[in-house]
N, C-alpha and C positions, 0 to 999 in steps of 0.2 A: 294536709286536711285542716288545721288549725286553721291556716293564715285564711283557705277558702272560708271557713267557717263565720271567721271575724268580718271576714268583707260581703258573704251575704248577708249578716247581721247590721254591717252599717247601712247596706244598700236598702236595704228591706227598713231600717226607719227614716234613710232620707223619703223614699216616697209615703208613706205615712206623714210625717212632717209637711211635705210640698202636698199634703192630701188628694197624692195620686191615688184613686180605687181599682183590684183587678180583678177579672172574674174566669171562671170556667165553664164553658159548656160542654155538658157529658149528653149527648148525643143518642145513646142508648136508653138512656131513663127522661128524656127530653127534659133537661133541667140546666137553670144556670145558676152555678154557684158563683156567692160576690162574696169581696171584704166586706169587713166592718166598714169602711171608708168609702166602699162602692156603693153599700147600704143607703149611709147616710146622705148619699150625692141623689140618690134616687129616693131620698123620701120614703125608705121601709125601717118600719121601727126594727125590729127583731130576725125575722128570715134571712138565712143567709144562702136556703136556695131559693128561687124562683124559676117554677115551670114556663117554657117559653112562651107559648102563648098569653103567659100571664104577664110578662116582660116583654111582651113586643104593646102592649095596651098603657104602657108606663111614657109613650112618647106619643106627640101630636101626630095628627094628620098632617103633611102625606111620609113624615117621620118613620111611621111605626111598619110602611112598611118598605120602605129603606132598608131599617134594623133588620125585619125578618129576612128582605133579600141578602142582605151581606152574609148574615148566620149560615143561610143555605145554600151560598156559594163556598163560605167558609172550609163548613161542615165535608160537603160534597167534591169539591177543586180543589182545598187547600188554598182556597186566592185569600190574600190580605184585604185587609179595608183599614179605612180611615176618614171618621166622618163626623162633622159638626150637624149638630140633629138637636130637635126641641122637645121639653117632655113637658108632660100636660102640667106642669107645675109653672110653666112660664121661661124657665131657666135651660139656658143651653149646651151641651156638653161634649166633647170630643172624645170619642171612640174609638179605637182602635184594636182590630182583632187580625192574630197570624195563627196555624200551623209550625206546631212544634216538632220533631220528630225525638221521640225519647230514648234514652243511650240507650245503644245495642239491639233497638228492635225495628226493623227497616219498615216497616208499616204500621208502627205504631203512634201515633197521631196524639199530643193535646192541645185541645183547640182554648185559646186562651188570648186575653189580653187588656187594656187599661180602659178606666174611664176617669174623665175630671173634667169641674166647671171650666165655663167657657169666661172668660169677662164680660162687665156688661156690656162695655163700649165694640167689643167685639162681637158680641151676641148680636146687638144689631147690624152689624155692617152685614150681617148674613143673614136679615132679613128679606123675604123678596116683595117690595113694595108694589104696590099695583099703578099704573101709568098717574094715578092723579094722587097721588104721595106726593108731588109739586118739590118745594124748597127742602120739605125733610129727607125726599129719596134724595137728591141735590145734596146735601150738607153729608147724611150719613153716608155715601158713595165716595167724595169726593175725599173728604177726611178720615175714611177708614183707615187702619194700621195696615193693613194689610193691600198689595196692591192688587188694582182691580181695574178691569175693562171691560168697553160693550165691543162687537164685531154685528155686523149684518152677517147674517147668515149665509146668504145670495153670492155674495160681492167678495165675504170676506175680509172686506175694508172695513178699518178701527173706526168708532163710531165717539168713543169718550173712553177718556181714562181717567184715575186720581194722580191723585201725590206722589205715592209710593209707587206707583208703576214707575212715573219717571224715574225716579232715583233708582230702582230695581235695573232699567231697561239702560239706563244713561243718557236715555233722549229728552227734548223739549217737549212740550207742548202742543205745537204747531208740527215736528217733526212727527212726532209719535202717530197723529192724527193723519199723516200724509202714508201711516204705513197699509201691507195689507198682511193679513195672521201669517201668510206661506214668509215675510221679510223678517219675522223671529225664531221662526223654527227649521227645521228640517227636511227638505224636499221626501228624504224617505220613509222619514216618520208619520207625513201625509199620506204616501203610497200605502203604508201600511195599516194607518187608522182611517183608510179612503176616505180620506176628507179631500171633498170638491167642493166647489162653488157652485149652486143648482142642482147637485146629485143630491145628496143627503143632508138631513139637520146634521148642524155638528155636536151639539151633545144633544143628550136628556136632560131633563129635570134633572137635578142634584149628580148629575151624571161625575163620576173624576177618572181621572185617567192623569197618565205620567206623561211629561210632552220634554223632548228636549227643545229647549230654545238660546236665544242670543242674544245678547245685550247688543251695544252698540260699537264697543270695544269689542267685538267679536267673541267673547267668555263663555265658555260652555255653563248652562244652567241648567240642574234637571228640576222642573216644576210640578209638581200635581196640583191638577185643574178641578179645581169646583163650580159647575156652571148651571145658569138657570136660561129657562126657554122667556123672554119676556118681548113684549109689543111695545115697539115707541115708533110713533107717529104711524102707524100701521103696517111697520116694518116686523118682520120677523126676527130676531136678532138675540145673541147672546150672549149673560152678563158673568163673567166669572170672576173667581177671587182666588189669585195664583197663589200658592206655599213653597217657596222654597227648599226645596229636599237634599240640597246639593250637600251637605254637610251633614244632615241628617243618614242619607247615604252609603256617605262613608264612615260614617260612626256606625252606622249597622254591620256594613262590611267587617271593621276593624268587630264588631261583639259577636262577629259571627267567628270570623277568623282567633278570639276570644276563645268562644265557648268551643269550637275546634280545639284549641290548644288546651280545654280545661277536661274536654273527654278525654283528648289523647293523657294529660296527666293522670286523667283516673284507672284509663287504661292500667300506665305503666306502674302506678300503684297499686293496682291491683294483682298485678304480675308479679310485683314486685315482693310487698308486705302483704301480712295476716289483717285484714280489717273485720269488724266486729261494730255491728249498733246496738245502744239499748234505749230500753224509752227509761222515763224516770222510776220505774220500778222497778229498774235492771232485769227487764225482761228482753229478749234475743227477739230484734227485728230485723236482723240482715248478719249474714255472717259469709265472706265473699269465699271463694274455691280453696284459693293458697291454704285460708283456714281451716277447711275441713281436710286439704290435703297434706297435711302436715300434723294436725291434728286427730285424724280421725275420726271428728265428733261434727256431725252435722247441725242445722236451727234442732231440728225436731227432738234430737235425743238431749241436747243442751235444755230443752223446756221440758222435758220429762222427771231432768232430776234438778240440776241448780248451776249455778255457775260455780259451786265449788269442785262440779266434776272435775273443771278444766286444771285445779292449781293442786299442791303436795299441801296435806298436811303441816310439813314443816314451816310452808312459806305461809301461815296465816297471820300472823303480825304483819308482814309486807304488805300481804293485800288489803287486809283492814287498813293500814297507813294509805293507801290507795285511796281507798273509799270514801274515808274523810277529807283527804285532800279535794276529790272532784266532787265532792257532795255538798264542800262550801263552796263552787264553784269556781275551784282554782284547778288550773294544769298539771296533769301527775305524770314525770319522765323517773325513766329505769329500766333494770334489765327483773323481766318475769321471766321465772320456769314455769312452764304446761307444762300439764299431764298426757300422755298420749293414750288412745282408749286400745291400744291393743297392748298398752304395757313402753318404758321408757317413757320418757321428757325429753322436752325442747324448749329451748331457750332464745326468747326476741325480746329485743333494745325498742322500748315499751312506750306510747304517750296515747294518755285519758284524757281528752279532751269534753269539758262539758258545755254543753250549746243552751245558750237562754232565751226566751222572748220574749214580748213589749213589757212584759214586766219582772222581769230579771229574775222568772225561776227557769231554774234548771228543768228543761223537759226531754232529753236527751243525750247519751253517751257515746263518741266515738273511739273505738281501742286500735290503736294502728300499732301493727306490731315488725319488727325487721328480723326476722331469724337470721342468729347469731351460733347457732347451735354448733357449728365446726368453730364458728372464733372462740366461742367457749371452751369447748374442746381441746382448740389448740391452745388457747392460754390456760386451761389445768396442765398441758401436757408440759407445755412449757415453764410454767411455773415451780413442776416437780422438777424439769430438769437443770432449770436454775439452780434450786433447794439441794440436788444431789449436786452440781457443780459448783455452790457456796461450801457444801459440808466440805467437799474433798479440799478443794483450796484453804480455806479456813485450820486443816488439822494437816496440811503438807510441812514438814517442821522446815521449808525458808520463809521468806517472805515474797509475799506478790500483791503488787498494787499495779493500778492504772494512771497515768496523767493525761490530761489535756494539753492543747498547744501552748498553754502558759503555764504550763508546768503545778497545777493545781491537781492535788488528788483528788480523786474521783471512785476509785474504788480501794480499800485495802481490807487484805486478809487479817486475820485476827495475829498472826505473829507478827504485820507491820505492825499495827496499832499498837498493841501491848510492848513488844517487845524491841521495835527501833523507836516508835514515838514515844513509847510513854503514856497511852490517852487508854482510857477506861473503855470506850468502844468507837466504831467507827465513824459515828457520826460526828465525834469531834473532832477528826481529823480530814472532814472533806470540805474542798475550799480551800486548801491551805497548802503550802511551798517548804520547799527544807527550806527556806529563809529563817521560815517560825519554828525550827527545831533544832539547827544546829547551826554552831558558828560562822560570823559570814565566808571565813576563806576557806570552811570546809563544806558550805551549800554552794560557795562559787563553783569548784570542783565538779559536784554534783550536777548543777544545772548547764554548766556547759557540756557536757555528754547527753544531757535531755534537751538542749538548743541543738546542736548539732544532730542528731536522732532524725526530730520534729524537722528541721530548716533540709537535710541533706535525702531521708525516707531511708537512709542506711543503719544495718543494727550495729550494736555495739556488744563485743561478746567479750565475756571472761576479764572483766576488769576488776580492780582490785579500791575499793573503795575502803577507807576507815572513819572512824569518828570516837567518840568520848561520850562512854554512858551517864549515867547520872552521878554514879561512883567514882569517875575520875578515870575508869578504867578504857583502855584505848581497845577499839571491839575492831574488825578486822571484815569485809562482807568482799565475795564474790560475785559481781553482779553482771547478769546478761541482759539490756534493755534492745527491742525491738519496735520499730513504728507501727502504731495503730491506725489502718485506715478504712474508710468507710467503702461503699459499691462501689463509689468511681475512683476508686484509686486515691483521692487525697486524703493527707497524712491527718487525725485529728488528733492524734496526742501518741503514749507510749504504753507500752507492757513492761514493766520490770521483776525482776527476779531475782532476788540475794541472799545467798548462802552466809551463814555466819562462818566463817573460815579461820577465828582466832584460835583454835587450838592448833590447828597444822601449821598456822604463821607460827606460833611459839616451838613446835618440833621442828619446822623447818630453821628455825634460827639458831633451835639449840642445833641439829644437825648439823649447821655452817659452821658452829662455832666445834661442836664436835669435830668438825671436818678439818677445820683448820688446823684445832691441834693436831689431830692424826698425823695430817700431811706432816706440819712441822716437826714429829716425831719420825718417821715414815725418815723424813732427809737427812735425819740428824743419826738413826739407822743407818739410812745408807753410808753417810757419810762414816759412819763409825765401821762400817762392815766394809769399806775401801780402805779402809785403814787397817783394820785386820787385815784382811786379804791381803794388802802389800806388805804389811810387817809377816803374815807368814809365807810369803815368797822370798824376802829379803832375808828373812831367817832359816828356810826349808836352805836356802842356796847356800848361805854362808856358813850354816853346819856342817855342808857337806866335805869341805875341806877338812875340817878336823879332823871326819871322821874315817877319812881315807887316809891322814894321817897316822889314826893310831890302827886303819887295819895294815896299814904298809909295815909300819915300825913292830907289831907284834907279829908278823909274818917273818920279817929279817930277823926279829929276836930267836922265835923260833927253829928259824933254818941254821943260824952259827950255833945255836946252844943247846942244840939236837942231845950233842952227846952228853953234856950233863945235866937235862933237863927229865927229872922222874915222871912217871906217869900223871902224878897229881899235880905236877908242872902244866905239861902239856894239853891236860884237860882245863885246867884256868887260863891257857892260853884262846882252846878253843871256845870259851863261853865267850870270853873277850869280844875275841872276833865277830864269833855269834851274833851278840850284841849287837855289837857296830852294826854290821850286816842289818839285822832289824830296825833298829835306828836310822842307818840308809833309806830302808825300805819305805820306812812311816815318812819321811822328810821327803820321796820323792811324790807320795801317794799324797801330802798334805800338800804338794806344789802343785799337782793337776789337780785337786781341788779349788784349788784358792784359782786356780786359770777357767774352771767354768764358768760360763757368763760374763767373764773380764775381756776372753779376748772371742773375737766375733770369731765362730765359724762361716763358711762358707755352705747356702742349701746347695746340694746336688741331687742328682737323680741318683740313685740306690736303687739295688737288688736287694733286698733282705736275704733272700734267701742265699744266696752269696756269700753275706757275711757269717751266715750259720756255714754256713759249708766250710768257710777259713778257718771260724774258734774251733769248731770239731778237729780238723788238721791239726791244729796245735795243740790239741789235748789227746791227741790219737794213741800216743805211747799209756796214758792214765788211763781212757777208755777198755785200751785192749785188756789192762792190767789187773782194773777191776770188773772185767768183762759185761761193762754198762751197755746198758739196752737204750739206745737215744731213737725215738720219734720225733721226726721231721715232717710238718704239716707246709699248708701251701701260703709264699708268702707275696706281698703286692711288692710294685717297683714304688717308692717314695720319695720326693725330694725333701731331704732334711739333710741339716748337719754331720757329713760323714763319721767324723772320728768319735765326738759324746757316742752317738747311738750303735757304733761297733762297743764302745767301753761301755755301755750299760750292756751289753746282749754279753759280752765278755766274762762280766763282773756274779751275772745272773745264773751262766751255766756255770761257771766255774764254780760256786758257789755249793750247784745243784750236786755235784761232783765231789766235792770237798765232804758235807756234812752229811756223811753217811754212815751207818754204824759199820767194823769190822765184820769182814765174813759176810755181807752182804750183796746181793747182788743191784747194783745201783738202778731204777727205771726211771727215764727221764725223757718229759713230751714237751718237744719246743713249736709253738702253735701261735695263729692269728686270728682274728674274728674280725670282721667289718661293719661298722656300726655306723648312724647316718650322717656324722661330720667326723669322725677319727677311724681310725684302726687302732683294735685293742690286741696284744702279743702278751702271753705271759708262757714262761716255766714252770714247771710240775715236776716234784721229785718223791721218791718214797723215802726220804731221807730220815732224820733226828726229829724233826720238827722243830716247833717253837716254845716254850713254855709260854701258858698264857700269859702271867704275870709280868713276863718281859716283853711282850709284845708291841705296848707304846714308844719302848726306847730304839726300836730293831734301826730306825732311819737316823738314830742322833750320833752327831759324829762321834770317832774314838769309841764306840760302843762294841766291847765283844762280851759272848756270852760266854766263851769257854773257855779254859787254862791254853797258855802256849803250845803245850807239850799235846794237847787232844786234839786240836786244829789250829794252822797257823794263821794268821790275819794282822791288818793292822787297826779294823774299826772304823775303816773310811770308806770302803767301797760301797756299802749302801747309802749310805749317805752323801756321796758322790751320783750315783744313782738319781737318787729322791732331786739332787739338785740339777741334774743335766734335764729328765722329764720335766721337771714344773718351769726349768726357763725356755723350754721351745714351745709351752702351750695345756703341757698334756696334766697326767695324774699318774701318783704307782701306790700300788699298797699290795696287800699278800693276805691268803686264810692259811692257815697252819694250824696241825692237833700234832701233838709228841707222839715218836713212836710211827707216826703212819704217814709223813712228810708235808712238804710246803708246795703253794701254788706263788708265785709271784707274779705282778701281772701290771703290765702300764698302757697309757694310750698316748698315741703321736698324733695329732690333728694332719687331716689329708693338705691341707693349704697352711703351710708355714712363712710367716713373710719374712 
């Protein structure tokens, strides 16, 4: 609307300037209204209407009534005119009146059009001289600007021409004069305008009409004919003075096909955008549909109260900034909220345009408006969810930034900035490269992982970056970088993500370092406990000789020295033995110790239950004796280590059997349980129990709890035990109260390798 605005304002003072005048006749009040400049061309001080009859007395005879026929075909057909005519003031002027049709109403009619002097030198050549005008009808004929010709009427055949026809027609003189009117024009343009030779005059007086015709180079011309009826030599014959239209035309065409593309624009902005006029008292002289449909508010209720209906309260500063802006005659762009009269606001991307005339006041506002109301919408909507997806990122305790394809930040969280860069807030750190913040061979590092990223669209996960704080202190980050790309898929930069990771790098390194010692204690362990182990194998074995030694020799001592050997003899011979015999015992029970885990068994497939059926066997004569009461539960088939896991089930009843108070009746439950990677077995007796106090040492080797003489033992079998379980995989431990017996219980893993 602007740019039309400026261009009917230049146009409207080119013709003022060129002191083109234009007028209106309203038809209904029989009146014609002129410019100032139509005024002035016609010699009226002041009126700017004039009644028609009173404007058709403003030109000569046979002029005046020319003018009215044109008016009245005008008014009545819609036909155009265009007509040089004399007015009683001497001076002559061209006229031109069309039919306008006005947007949007298909019958709706302004009849309109220009007037302006004529020249002088032309004013005459459209004089109609009478036969005895002699050398002046001659001179001003022949010289006219414009070209011109005589025809017999009869014949048809060219009678005189000027100047300008020749150059118009591209003929000579002698040629032109050999023509006849049908060798310029159109055979069916004649059919049409039945022009014959001896049939009819061919014009009227001031008669015009459109004729195509032809130059001599064959050129199509379209001309309008001005002709008069005039007598030479007693010939009937007619003189006209052709205008060229050809260009004219098409320059009508192209303003028609113009003002077509200027309705269609108004059309589609009116479709489009809110439009709104005012006059210079900002009063509402047009306010198109979209606006009241969007608003609510039609002209009528807009003029009832004010234009403040339309805006909020709030936004009165705005609009007064408005106001002055187009009040000095300058253009006002922005985004307004209206008020809607049923309640809510809307919101349009605004321009005030002010329109001036010949003398540069402001007599008119245009308000074109674009509803915006969902893009506002969506940028409040958007903007809060920016505002909530800054807040989160910003207090997520890693770091997260963005880069570009040159590795420039672009966005960083508040724990980049503060706490890897260094910089007070974000803004000083966009634009800028770890070049500018950290060493070059620890930003080369860097930027090759964000080259590759950006150059390959591949991410890069769980890498282990470092650097050097301000402190000197070496900081440790976790970082996962992913490519940024836009709708079509190409890369525009990165997303990165870094955990600060120096504290678990320092537990992990003390861990290593922890670790290593372990191990290297762990071997030094072993090593030490292979050492053991074979010094008490080589010493469980080499004991044994002695000690068979001295049971042999106090046996033979005994058997020769029977007879003088007294009771107190014979009983220090038998503790002797005793002895020995224990000391055997311990040396044979500390050598299948020290063989657990040294020498590999072999897994086989086992019957548990089997091997319970064998230990009972062998304690069948104890059982009957203490008339022990043994449950037997149900047991799986196992592949493990035959002989350990007979000498732990072995070690476990026998046990149950052994520590049981006198005069008691011993009860004793040997059971299984299956659990979801091991089977668990344990022993249940109503035995002595355990005292709690000594409960931590029950597994540690050489440990007994009771004097010889109350239970015999050597203090290895549990602890034999503890060690055959924990080397095939499993676990053993026991609950025990005094007085009301022990559970012991271990687990063997179902897959042994």
């Amino acid at each position: 609307m602007t740019a039309q605005a400026d261009e009917n304002y230049r146009w409207s003072k080119v013709l003022n300037d060129c002191r083109i005048g234009a007028w209106e006749v309203d038809p209904s009040q029989q009146l014609l209204h002129i410019s100032a400049i139509c005024a002035e061309i016609l010699e009226i001080s002041s009126a700017r209407s004039v009644p028609l009859h009173a404007a058709k007395k403003l030109f000569a005879s046979p002029f005046d009534r020319i003018f009215a026929r044109n008016v009245e075909l005008l008014v009545e057909n819609k036909q155009e005119f265009e007509e040089t005519l004399s007015l009683l003031s001497g001076n002559w002027v061209q006229i031109r009146g069309r039919a306008v049709c006005q947007q949007g109403q298909q019958e709706l009619y302004r009849f309109c059009g220009s007037l302006e002097l004529v020249s002088r030198f032309a004013q005459e050549s459209c004089i109609q001289f009478s036969p005895d005008s002699g050398d002046l009808y001659r001179y001003l004929f022949r010289d006219a600007p414009m070209p011109m010709f005589i025809w017999e009427n009869e014949t048809l055949n060219m009678i005189d021409c000027n100047r300008q026809a020749l150059l118009k027609y591209g003929y000579s003189r002698e040629e032109f004069l050999q023509l006849n009117l049908r060798d310029i024009g159109y055979p069916e343009d004649f059919l049409a305008l039945k022009v014959d030779a001896g049939s009819v005059d061919t014009l009227g007086d001031q008669e015009r009409k459109v004729w195509r015709h032809r130059n001599k180079a064959g050129d199509h011309l379209l001309v309008k004919v001005t002709g008069h009826r005039v007598d030479l030599a007693g010939k009937k014959c007619s003189m006209v003075l052709i205008q060229d239209i050809t260009g004219r035309l098409e320059a009508e065409e192209q303003l028609l096909e113009s003002l077509k593309e200027l309705s269609d624009y108004r059309f589609a902005l009116d479709a489009a955008c809110l439009v709104m006029i005012l006059d210079k008292d900002k009063q509402v002289v047009y306010l198109n549909q979209k606006f009241q449909k969007i608003s609510g508010f039609d002209k009528e209720s807009i003029e009832q109260a004010s234009l403040k209906i339309l805006y909020q309260e709030s936004d009165r500063e705005l609009i007064a900034s408005c106001w002055d802006t187009v009040m000095a005659g300058n253009i006002w762009r922005g985004e307004l909220r209206g008020r809607k009269r049923r309640g809510g606001s809307f919101w349009a991307d605004t321009v005030v345009i002010p329109f001036r005339d010949n003398q540069a006041r402001v007599y008119q506002y245009i308000w074109v408006g674009y509803d915006i109301t969902q893009k506002k919408r969506g940028d409040e909507a958007l903007a809060k969810e920016r505002s909530l997806l800054r807040a989160i990122i910003d207090n997520l305790p890693i770091q997260i930034y963005v880069k570009d394809t040159a590795g420039r930040h672009i966005i960083n969280n508040r724990y980049q900035y503060e706490d890897l860069l260094g910089a007070k807030s974000e803004w000083e750190t966009l634009g800028k490269t770890v070049f500018d913040y950290f060493p070059e061979e620890i930003a080369a590092g860097m930027d090759a992982y964000d080259r590759k990223i950006v150059e390959e669209g591949v991410p890069v996960m769980n890498v282990e970056e470092f650097y050097y704080d301000r402190e000197g202190k070496q900081v440790w980050l976790l970082t996962n970088k992913v490519p940024l790309k836009d709708a079509k898929g190409k890369v525009v930069g990165l997303v990165g993500m870094s955990r600060d990771v120096t504290d678990r790098k320092i537990r992990e390194e003390n861990l290593n370092r922890l670790n290593g010692e372990l191990e290297s204690k762990a071997r030094a362990l072993e090593r030490s406990n292979q050492e053991l182990e074979q010094f008490a194998y080589i010493a469980s074995h080499d004991l044994q000789e002695p000690l068979r030694m001295i049971t042999g020799f106090l046996g033979l001592l005994e058997k020769r020295y029977e007879s003088v050997l007294d009771k107190k003899g014979k009983e220090f011979i038998f503790y002797a033995v005793d002895g020995a015999s224990r000391m055997k015992n311990i040396i044979m029970d500390l050598l299948a110790y020290s063989r657990v885990g040294r020498i590999e068994e072999k897994v086989k497939e086992l019957a548990i239950a089997e091997v319970i059926t064998n230990i009972l066997r062998l304690h069948k004569e104890l059982i009957q004796q203490k008339r022990a009461e043994v449950t037997v539960g149900t047991f799986p088939v196992l592949r493990v280590p035959v002989a350990p896991i007979q000498q732990v089930f072995q070690n476990l009843i026998s046990n149950a059997l052994k520590y049981q108070d006198s005069g008691k009746v011993p009860k004793i439950q040997v059971g299984a349980e299956e659990r979801e990677n091991f089977w668990e077995f344990y022993v249940r007796d109503n035995g002595i129990g355990i005292p709690r106090g000594v409960q931590d040492r029950v597994f540690q080797l050489f440990t007994r709890l009771h004097a010889k003489d109350q239970f015999s033992g050597s203090g290895i079998g549990l602890a034999m035990c503890k060690k055959i379980i924990e080397n095939i995989g499993g676990t053993i431990g026991f609950h025990s109260e005094v007085g009301k017996g022990s559970t012991f219980y271990f687990t063997v893993p179902k897959t042994i390798q």
